[in-house]
VOGU-3710 file (C-alpha; in Angstrom, 3 decimals, decimal comma):
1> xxxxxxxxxx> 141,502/89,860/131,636  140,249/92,015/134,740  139,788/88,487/136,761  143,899/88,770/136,930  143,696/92,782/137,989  142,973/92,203/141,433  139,075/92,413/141,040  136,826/92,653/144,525  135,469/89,928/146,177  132,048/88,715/145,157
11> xxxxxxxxxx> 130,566/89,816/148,610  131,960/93,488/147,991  131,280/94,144/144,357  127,827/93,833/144,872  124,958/94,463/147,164  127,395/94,833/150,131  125,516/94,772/153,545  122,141/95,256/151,886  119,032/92,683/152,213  117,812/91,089/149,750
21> xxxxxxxxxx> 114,700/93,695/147,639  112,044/91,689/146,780  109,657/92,797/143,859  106,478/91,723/142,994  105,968/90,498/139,528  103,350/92,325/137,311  100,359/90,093/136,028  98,615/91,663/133,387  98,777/89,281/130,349  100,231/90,818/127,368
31> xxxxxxxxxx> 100,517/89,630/124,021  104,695/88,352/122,669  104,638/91,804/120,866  105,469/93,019/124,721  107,170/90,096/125,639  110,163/90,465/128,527  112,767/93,520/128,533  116,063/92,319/127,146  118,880/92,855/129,417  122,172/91,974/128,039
41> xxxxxxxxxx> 125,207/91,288/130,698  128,762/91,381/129,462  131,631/90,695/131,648  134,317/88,207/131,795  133,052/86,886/135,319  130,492/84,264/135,865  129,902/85,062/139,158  128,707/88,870/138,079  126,042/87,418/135,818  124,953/85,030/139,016
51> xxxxxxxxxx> 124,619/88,107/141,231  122,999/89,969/138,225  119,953/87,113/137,701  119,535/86,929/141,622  119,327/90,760/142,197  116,750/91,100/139,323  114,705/87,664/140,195  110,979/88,955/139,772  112,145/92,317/138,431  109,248/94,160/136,434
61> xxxxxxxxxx> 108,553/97,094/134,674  105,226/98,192/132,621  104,144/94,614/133,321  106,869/93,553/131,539  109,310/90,800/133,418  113,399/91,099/131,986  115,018/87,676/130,115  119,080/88,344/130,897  121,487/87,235/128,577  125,213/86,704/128,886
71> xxxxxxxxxx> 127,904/87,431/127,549  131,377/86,601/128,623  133,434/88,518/126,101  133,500/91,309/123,544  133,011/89,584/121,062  130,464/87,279/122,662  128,288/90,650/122,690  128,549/91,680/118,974  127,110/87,873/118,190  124,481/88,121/120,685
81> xxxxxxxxxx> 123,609/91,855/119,748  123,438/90,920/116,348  121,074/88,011/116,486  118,488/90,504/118,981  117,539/93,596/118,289  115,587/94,530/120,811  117,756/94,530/123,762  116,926/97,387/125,933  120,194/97,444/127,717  123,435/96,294/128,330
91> xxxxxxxxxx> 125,396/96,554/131,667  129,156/96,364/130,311  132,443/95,599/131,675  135,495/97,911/130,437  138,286/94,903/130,696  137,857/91,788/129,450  139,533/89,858/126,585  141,801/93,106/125,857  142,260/96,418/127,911  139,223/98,211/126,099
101> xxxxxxxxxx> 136,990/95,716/125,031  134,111/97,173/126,627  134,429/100,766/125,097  135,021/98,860/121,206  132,378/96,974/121,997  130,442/100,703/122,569  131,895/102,052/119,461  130,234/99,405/117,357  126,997/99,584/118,831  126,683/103,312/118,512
111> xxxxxxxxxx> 129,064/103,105/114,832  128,789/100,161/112,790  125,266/99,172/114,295  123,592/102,414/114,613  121,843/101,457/117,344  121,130/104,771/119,114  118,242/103,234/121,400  119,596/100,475/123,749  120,798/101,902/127,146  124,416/101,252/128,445
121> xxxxxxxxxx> 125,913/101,108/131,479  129,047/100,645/132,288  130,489/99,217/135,149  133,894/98,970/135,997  135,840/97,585/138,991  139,201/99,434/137,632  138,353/102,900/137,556  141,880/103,946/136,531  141,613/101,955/133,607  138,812/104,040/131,822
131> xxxxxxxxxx> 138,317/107,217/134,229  134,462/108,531/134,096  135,043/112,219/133,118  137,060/110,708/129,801  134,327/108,197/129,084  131,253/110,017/129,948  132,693/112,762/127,423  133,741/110,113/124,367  131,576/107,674/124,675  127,803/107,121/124,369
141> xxxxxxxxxx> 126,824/105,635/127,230  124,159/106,282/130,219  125,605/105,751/133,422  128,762/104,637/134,666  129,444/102,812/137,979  131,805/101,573/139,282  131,115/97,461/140,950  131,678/98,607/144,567  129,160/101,148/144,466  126,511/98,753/142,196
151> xxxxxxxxxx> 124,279/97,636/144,991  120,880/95,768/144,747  118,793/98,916/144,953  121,325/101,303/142,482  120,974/98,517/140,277  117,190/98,210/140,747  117,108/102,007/139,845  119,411/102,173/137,316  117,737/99,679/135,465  114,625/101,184/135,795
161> xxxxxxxxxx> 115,302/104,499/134,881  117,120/102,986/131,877  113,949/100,832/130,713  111,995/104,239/131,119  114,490/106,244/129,138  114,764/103,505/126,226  110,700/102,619/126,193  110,347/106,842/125,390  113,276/106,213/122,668  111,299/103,586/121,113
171> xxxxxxxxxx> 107,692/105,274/121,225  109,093/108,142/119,911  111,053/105,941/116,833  107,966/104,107/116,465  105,807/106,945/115,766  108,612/108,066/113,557  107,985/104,757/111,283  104,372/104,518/111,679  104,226/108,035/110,140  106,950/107,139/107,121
181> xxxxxxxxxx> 105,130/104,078/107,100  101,482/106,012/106,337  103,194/108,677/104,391  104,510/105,510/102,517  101,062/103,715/101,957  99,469/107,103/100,610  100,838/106,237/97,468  99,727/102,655/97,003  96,367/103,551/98,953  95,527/106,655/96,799
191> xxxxxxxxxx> 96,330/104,777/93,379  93,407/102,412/93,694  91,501/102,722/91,009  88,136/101,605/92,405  86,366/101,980/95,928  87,257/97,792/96,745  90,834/97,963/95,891  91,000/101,640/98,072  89,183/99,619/100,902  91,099/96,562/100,677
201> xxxxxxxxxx> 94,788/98,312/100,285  94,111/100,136/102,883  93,356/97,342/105,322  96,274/96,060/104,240  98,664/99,000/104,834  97,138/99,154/108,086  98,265/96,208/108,989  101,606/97,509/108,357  101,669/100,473/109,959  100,636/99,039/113,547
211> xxxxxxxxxx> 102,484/95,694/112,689  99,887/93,945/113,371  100,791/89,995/114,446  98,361/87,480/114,206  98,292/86,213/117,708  96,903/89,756/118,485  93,609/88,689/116,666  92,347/92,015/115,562  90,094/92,272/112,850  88,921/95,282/110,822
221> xxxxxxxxxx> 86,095/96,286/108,289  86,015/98,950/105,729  82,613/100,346/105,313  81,014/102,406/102,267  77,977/104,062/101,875  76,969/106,189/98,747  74,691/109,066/98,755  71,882/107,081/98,382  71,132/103,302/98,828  73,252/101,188/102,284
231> xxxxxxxxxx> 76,510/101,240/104,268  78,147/98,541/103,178  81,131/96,663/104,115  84,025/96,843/100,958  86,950/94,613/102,633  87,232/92,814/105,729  90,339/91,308/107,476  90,124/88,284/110,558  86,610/87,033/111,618  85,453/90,149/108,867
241> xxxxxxxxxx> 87,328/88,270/105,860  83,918/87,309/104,389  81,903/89,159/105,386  82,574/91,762/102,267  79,156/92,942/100,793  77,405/93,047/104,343  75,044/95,709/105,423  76,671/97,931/108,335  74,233/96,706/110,750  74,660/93,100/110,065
251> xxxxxxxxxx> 78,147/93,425/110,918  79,293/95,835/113,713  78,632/94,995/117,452  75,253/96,686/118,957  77,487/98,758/120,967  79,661/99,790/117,860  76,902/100,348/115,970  74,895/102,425/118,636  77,891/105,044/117,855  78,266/104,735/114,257
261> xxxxxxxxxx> 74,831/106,030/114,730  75,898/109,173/116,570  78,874/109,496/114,275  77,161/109,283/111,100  75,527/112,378/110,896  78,599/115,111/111,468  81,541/112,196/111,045  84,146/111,505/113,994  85,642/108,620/115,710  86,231/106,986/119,092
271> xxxxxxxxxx> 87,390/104,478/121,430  85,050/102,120/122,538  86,561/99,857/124,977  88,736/97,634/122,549  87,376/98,699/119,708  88,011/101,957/117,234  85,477/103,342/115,073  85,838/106,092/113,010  83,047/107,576/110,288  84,180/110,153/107,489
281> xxxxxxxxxx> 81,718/111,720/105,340  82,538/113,639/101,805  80,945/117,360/101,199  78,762/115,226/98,188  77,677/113,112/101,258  79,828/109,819/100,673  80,818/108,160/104,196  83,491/105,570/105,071  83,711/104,294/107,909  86,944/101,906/109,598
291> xxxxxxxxxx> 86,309/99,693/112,396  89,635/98,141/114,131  88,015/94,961/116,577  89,802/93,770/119,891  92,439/96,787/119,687  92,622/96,856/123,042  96,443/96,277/122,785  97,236/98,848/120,738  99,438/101,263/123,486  98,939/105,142/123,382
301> xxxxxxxxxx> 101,929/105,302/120,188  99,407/102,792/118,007  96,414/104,416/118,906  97,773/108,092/117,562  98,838/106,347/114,544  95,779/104,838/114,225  93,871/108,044/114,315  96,447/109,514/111,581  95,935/106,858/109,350  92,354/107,306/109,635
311> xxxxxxxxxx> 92,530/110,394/108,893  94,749/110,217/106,408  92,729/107,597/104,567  89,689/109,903/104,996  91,291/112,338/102,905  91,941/109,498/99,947  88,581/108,277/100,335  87,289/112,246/99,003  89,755/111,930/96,223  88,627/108,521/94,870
321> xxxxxxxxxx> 84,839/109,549/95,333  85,419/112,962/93,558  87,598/111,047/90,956  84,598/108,537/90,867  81,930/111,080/90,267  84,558/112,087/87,305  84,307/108,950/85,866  80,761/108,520/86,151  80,542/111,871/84,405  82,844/111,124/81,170
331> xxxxxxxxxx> 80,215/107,698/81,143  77,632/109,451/80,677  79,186/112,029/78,233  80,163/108,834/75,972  76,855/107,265/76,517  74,960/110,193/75,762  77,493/110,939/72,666  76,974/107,440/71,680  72,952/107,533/71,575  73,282/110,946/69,927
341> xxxxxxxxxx> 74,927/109,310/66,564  72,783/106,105/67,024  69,420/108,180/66,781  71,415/110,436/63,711  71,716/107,110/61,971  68,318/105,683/63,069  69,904/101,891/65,181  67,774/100,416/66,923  67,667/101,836/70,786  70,452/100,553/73,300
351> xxxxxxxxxx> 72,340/99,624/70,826  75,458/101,371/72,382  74,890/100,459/75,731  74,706/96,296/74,329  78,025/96,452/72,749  79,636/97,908/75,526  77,892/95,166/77,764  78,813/92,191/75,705  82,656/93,874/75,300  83,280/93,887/78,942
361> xxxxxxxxxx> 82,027/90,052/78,951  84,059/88,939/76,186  86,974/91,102/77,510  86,939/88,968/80,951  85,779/85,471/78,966  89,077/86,092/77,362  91,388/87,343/81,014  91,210/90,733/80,781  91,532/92,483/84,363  88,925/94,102/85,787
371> xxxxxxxxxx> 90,437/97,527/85,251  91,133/96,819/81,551  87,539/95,347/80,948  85,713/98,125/82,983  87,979/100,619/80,758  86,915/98,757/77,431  83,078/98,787/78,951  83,231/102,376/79,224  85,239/103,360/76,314  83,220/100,699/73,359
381> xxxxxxxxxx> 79,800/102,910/73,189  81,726/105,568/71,071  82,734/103,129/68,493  80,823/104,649/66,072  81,263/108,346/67,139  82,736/109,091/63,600  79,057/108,399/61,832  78,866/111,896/63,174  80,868/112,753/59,923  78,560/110,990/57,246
391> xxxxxxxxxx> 75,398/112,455/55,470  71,999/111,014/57,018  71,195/109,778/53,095  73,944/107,361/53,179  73,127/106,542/57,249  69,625/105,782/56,847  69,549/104,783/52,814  67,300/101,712/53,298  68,816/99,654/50,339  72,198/98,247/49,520
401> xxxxxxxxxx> 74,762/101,066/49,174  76,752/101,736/46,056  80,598/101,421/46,110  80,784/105,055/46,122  78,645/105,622/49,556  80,026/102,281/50,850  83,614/104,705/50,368  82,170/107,371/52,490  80,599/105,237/54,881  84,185/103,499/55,639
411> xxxxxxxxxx> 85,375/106,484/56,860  83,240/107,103/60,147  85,964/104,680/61,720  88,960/107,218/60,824  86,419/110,389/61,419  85,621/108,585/65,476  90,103/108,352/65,645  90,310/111,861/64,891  87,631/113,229/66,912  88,947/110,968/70,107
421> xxxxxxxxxx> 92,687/110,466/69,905  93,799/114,149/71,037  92,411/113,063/74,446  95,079/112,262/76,656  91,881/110,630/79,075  92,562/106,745/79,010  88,752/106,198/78,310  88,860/108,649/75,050  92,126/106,943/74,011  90,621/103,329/74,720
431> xxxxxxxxxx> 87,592/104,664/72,467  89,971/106,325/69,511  91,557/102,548/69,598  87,926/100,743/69,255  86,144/103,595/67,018  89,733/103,112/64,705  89,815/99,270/64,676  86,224/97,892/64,673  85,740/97,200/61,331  89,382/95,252/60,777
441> xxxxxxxxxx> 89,247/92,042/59,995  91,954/88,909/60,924  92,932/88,591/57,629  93,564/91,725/56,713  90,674/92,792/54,703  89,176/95,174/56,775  88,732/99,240/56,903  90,225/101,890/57,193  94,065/100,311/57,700  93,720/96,831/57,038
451> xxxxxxxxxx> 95,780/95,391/59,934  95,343/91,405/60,436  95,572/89,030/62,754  96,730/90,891/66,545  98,526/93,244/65,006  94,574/94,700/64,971  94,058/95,870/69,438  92,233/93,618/71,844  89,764/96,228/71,920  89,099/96,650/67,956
461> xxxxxxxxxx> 89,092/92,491/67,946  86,330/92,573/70,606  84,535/95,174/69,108  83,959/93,577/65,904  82,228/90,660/67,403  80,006/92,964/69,910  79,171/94,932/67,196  78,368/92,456/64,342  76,326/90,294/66,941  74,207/93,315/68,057
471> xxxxxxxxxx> 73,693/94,279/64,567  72,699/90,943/62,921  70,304/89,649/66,521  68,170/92,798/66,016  66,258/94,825/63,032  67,788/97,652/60,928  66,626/99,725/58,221  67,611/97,223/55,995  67,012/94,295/56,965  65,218/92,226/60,181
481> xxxxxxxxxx> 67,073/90,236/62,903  68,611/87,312/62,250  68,049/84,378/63,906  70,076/82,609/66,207  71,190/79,559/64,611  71,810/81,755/61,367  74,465/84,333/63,732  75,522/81,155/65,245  76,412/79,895/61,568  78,088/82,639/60,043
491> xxxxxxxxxx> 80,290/83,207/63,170  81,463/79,752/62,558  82,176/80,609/59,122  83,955/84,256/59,816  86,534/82,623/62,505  89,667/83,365/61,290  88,708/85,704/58,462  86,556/88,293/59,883  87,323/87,702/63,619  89,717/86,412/66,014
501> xxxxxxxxxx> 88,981/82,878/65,815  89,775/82,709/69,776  87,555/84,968/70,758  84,985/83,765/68,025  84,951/80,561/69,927  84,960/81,840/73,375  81,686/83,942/71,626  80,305/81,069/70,719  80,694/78,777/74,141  78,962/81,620/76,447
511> xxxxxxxxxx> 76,263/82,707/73,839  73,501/82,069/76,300  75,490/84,878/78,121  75,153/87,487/74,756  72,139/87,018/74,671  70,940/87,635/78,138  72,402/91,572/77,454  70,108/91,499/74,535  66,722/90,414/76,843  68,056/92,794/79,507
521> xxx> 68,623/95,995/77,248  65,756/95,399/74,399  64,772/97,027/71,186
//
C-alpha cells in the first residue's frame, strides 16, 4: 500500500507553510432537495482524510455546506459510491490496496457505473507510479495533483471549480429529464378523455417533472373557464386538494389574482414572487390557467421546465377543448337524429333524451365508469334510429298490430345496426350495440337475434329497462301511462325473463331516482 512507498510527512503533503483559510458558512435555508455537496475521500491514509475535514471545516458553495465521506480502499469506494448517487466528487489516491486501485476504481465509475457527472481528482504522492500526461490522456478524470503541491487554498479552488463544473453537468442533465420527462407525460396528459382527468393528470405529471418532495410544500390549481359561464378550479394538489369546483377568485391570492386579471385577456404567464401563474386561452375562447404556490425553490433549471410544461400543456388543453366541441357536436347530431324518428313515429316529447338519462344512472347503479356510462348516455338516444325504416301506418296505427306489421315493426332494431355499425366513432358503435340489442330479452325470446342472458351487451340489457320504463310511465297512441305500482309490478314479474334480473332489482331499489328524470324532462 503507498503508506510502505515512502509517502511525505503529514506536515509536507499538505498545506505546507500556509495559514489556516477560514470561510464563512452560507445561511440561506434551503430545503434537503439541496442538502450538502457530497465529497467522497479515498485513500489508504487516515491522516489525509483528517487534513481533508480540517481544510474544508465551514467550506460552502451556492449556500450549500459539503458532508465528506471516507473511504480507505478501492473497494471501500465502489460500496460507498453505490449506496450515493449524488456525490459531486471524489479526491482519489492512485495506490492503495494494489498498484492501480485508484485508476480501476476510475474505470468503473466512468464504465460499469456510467456515471459521467461526479468530478475526480486525483492525487498522488508517487508520481512515477501513474505519470500525468498517461493518465490525463486514458483516464476520465479532472485534475491531477500531486500531495506536495495540494495546499489549503489549491484544494479550496479545486474543489470549487469542481462543484461549479459538476452543478452545470447536473442542470444541464436535469433539463435533459425534465424535457423526456414532459415529452413522456404528453401521452398520458393528452389521452384524458375529459377536462378533470386532463386537469388532474396533469398536476400529477407535474409533480414529476420538477420532482416535487413534500417537505417543499408547494401546491398547485388547475383552472377552467368555458366560453361562457366562471373560471373554475378542475384539480387541486396541497392546501388546493379540495378546493376542486371553486370559483377563480375564491381561490388565488389577491396578488395572484390581480394578474390573472391582466393575463386573461391576451393569455401569458409570470413570476410573482414565489408563485407562477400562467393563463392560456383557445382561438374558440376556452382559458386554462396553472397556478404553482410557494415555488420559490424551484432554481432557474425548474423554472424553464416549468414554463415548457406549461406550455406544453397549453397546447393539450386546445386539443381536448376542440375534441370536446367534437363531442358535443356528434350529441347533438344523435339527439337531434333521435327526436327526428320520435316525432316520425309520434312518442311522446323527450322521450330520447329520458332513456339516455335513466341509462347513464342505471349504468353507474350497476359500476360502470364514468367514461363507459357517459359513452352509453350519449350513444342510448339512437336506439330507435332504425324506425326510420318502417311505414308511418304501422308507427302511428293506434290499435294492436297484426302479426304481419308486428314482423315489420321488429326490424327497426336490425335497420338502427345497419345504419350505425359502419361508424368506426365509439359513440355510433355504442349506439349500433343498443339500437341492435334493445328489444332482447334474458331468456332468449327477444328480437331480432334472440341472445339470452349476458350473452345480450350491458348496453342492450340497460336499454330494455330505460326504454320499457319510459314507455309504460307516460301516454302513447295506444294506450295512457301506467301507474307506478302497476310498472313497479310487472318489473317484478319480467326479472329474469324480459330483463336482467340484477339490474331489474337495482331498477327497482333507486326508482325514486327514475322517476325524478321523468319530472325533470316531462311530456
Amino acid at each position: 500500500m503507498e503508506g510502505n512507498h515512502g509517502k511525505e510527512d503529514d506536515d509536507l503533503l499538505l498545506f505546507a507553510g500556509e495559514e489556516d483559510d477560514i470561510i464563512e458558512p452560507g445561511f440561506r435555508a434551503m430545503p434537503d432537495k439541496f442538502r450538502a455537496w457530497k465529497i467522497l475521500v479515498v485513500d489508504d491514509e487516515k491522516a489525509i482524510h483528517d487534513i481533508t475535514r480540517l481544510a474544508l471545516q465551514g467550506f460552502n458553495f451556492e449556500g450549500r455546506d459539503v458532508d465528506i465521506l471516507s473511504a480507505y480502499s478501492g473497494q471501500e469506494g465502489r460500496k460507498i459510491l453505490e449506496q450515493h448517487d449524488d456525490i459531486a466528487i471524489i479526491l482519489l489516491d492512485v495506490v492503495m490496496e494494489e498498484e492501480y486501485a485508484g485508476l480501476k476504481l476510475v474505470e468503473f465509475i466512468r464504465g460499469t457505473m456510467a456515471n459521467k457527472t461526479v468530478r475526480i481528482v486525483l492525487r498522488t504522492g508517487q508520481p512515477g507510479t501513474a505519470p500525468e500526461h498517461k493518465v490525463i490522456s486514458d483516464y476520465d478524470i479532472n485534475e491531477y495533483r500531486t500531495k506536495p503541491e495540494f495546499t489549503a487554498q489549491r484544494l479550496y479552488t479545486s474543489v470549487t471549480a469542481c462543484l461549479r463544473a459538476y452543478e452545470n453537468l447536473k442542470a444541464i442533465q436535469r433539463n435533459r429529464e425534465g424535457l423526456e420527462a414532459i415529452i413522456r407525460s404528453t401521452s398520458s396528459i393528452f389521452n384524458a378523455g375529459s377536462f378533470k382527468a386532463f386537469a388532474t393528470e396533469a398536476l400529477n405529471q407535474l409533480e414529476m417533472v420538477l420532482d416535487i418532495e413534500p417537505e417543499m410544500e408547494l401546491y398547485a390549481g388547475y383552472f377552467i373557464g368555458l366560453p361562457v359561464g366562471e373560471v373554475l378550479m378542475i384539480a387541486g394538489s396541497g392546501q388546493f386538494w379540495d378546493k376542486e369546483g371553486s370559483p377563480i377568485e375564491t381561490v388565488l391570492p389577491q396578488q395572484i389574482l390581480a394578474v390573472y386579471e391582466q393575463l386573461f385577456q391576451d393569455g401569458g404567464e409570470r413570476f410573482v414572487g414565489d408563485d407562477y401563474i400562467g393563463v392560456f386561452r383557445t382561438k374558440d375562447g376556452f382559458t386554462s390557467t396553472l397556478y404553482l404556490g410557494n415555488a420559490g425553490w424551484l432554481n432557474a433549471e425548474e423554472q424553464y421546465l416549468l414554463r415548457v410544461f406549461a406550455s406544453t400543456v397549453s397546447i393539450g388543453f386546445d386539443n381536448i377543448s376542440l375534441s370536446q366541441e367534437i363531442i358535443n357536436t356528434q350529441k347533438e347530431v344523435v339527439h337531434i337524429l333521435g327526436e327526428v324518428v320520435e316525432t316520425r313515429s309520434q312518442e311522446t316529447a323527450h322521450h330520447v333524451t329520458r332513456v339516455a338519462e335513466v341509462c347513464y344512472i342505471l349504468a353507474k347503479k350497476c359500476g360502470m365508469d364514468d367514461e363507459e356510462a357517459e359513452l352509453l348516455r350519449l350513444a342510448s338516444p339512437m336506439h330507435d334510429v332504425g324506425k326510420i325504416g318502417i311505414p308511418e301506418a304501422i308507427l302511428n296505427k293506434p290499435g294492436k298490430l297484426t302479426k304481419q306489421e308486428f314482423e315489420m315493426m321488429k326490424n327497426h332494431a336490425r335497420i338502427g345496426w345497419e345504419i350505425l355499425h359502419k361508424s368506426d366513432r365509439p359513440i355510433m358503435k355504442s349506439a349500433a350495440i343498443t339500437a341492435l340489442q334493445h328489444h332482447e330479452r334474458w331468456d332468449g325470446k327477444g328480437y331480432p337475434q334472440g341472445l339470452a342472458g349476458e350473452n345480450i351487451h350491458i348496453y342492450g340489457r340497460i336499454a330494455a329497462i330505460a326504454d320499457v320504463f319510459d314507455a309504460l310511465s307516460h301516454s302513447r297512441c295506444y294506450k295512457d301511462a301506467w301507474p307506478r305500482e302497476k310498472i313497479i309490478e310487472i318489473f317484478k314479474k319480467d326479472a329474469g325473463s324480459h330483463f336482467d334480473p340484477n339490474l331489474a332489482e337495482l331498477f327497482l331499489v333507486h326508482l325514486d331516482e327514475f322517476y325524478e328524470v321523468n319530472f325533470r324532462f316531462p311530456e
